[in-house]
Each structure stands twice: as structure tokens, then as C-alpha cells.
C-alpha positions in Angstrom: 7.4 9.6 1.3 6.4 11.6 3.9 7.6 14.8 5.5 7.0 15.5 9.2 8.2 18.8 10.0 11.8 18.9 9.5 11.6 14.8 9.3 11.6 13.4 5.5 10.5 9.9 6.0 11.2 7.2 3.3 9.9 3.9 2.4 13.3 1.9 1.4 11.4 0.4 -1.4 10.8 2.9 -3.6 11.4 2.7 -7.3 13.9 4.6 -10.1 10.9 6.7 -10.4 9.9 7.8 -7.2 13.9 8.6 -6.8 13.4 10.8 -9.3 11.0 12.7 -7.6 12.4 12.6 -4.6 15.1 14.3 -6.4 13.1 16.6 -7.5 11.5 17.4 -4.5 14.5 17.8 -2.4 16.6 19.3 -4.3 14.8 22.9 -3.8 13.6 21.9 0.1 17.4 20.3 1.6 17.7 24.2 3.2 14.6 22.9 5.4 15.3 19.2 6.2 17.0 18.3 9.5 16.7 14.6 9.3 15.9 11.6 7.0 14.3 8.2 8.1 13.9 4.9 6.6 10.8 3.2 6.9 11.2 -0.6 6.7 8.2 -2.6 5.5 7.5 -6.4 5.5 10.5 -7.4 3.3 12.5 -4.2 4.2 14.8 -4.5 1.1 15.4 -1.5 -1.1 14.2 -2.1 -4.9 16.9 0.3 -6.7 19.9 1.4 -5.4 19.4 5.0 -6.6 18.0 5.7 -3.2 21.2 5.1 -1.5 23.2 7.1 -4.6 20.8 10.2 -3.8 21.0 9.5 0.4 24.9 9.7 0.0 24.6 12.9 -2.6 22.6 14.6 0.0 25.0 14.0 3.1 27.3 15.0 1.0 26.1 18.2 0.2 24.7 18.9 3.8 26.8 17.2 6.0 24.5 17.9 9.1 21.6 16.5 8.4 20.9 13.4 9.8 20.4 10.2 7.9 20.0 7.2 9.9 20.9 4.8 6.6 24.9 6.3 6.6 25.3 7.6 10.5 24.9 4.1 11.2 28.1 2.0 11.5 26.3 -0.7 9.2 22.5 -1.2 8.3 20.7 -4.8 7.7 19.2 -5.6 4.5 17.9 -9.1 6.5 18.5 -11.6 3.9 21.7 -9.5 1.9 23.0 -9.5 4.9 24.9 -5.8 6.5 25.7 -2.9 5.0 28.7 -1.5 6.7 30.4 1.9 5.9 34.3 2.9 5.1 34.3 6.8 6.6 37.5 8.9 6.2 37.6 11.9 8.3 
């Protein structure tokens, strides 16, 4: 995790417990945060599927900020195969 400005970059493989503290950490800062990024590593697969519980949490609770994981009409989880999101607007 890494904040760069008004950029909160995220490795995609972070554990239940790192969620937690991103929780954490967020949860007083979201005011301050313009965008969120995913940063992919050699495997690029997510370990817990919190992450994407707490991603869709925070879009929903600031729907402007930017989160390239949901904005995205689908996103590749390379072996799993694509992601691809319902939207009702």
C-alpha cells in the first residue's frame, strides 16, 4: 500500500489482514483520496476477496472516486479468467 498524493495504490495480493488495515486506514482518509490503483505482481491474482468487498464499499460510498478494478467493463485475473461487471444506472 502506498499513497501517492491523492493516489492510494494497492497490491491485489494482500491478505484478510492487511484488508483490515486498509479498512482502517481509509475509513478516516476517503474525504482525501481521488483515485485507487491496482498494482499487479508476478501472479497478479488477489489472495482474499475482501479487497474487492471493501473496493465496492468504498465506490459505493464515494461514487467519484476512481477505481480502476470496477470502472473497468471487466478486469483479468489471467488464469480465472475476466471479471466482468453488471452496472444499473
Amino acid at each position: 500500500m502506498c499513497i501517492d498524493g491523492d493516489v492510494l495504490e494497492l497490491d491485489i495480493e494482500i491478505d484478510l489482514e492487511e484488508v483490515k488495515a486498509l479498512h482502517l486506514f481509509v475509513k478516516d482518509r476517503l474525504e482525501y483520496i481521488e483515485e485507487i490503483s491496482l498494482l499487479r505482481s508476478s501472479t497478479g491474482l488477489p489472495s482474499t476477496s475482501a479487497l474487492f468487498s471493501l473496493l465496492f464499499c468504498i465506490k459505493k460510498m464515494k461514487p467519484s472516486i476512481k477505481i480502476d478494478l470496477i470502472d473497468a467493463a471487466s478486469f483479468d485475473l489471467e488464469s480465472y479468467g475476466k471479471l466482468y461487471w453488471m452496472r444499473y444506472e
